[in-house]
C-alpha positions in Angstrom: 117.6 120.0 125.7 118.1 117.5 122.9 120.1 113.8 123.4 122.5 112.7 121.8 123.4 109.2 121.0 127.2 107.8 120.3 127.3 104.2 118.9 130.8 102.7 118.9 130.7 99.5 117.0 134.0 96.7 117.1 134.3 94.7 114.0 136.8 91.2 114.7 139.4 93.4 113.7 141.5 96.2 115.4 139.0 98.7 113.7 135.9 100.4 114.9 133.3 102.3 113.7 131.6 105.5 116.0 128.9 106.9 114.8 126.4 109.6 116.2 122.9 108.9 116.3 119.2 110.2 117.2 117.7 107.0 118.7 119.7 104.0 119.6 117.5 101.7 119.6 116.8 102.0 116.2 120.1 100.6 115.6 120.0 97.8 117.9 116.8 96.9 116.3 118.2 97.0 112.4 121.3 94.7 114.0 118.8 92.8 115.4 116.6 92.2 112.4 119.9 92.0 110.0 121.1 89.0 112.3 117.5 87.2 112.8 117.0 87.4 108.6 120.4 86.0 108.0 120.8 89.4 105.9 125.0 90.2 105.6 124.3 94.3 106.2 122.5 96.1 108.2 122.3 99.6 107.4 122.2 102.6 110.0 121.5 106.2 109.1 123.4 108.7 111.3 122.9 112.3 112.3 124.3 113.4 109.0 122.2 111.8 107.5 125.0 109.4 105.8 124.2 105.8 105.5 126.8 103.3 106.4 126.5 99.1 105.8 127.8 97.1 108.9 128.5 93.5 107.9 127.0 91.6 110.8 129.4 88.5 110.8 131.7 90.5 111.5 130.2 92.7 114.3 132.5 91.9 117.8 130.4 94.5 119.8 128.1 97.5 120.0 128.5 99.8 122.7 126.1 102.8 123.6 126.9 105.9 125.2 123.7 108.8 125.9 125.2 111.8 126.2 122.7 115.0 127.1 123.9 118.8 125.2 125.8 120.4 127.9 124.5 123.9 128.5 128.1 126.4 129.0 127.9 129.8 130.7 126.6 131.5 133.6 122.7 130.7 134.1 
């Protein structure tokens, strides 16, 4: 059974940004690393494979929800 990971991110704006991913943590660290180099982006790779650029000064939060595969039927 395979996990999956759902980042929501809140920009300082009314918008957000949820994206699916295999590991959080590499997120939080390319946020981290983005923020700690000064660099404007960081860049996240989801399950798609589809690369999206989050402007850290803009970030207002990161929220992480695990979520396991849910098995449906009779066992």
């Amino acid at each position: 059974m395979s996990t999956k990971v759902k980042i929501r991110i809140g920009l300082q704006s009314v918008r957000e940004l949820e994206l699916e991913v295999d590991d959080a943590d590499i997120v939080i660290d390319a946020i981290k690393a983005a923020m700690a180099n000064d660099d404007p982006v960081a860049w996240i790779t989801d399950t798609k494979n589809t690369r999206h650029g989050l402007a850290v000064d803009k970030l207002g939060f990161v929220q992480i929800d695990a979520e396991e595969d849910k098995m449906v039927g009779f066992g």
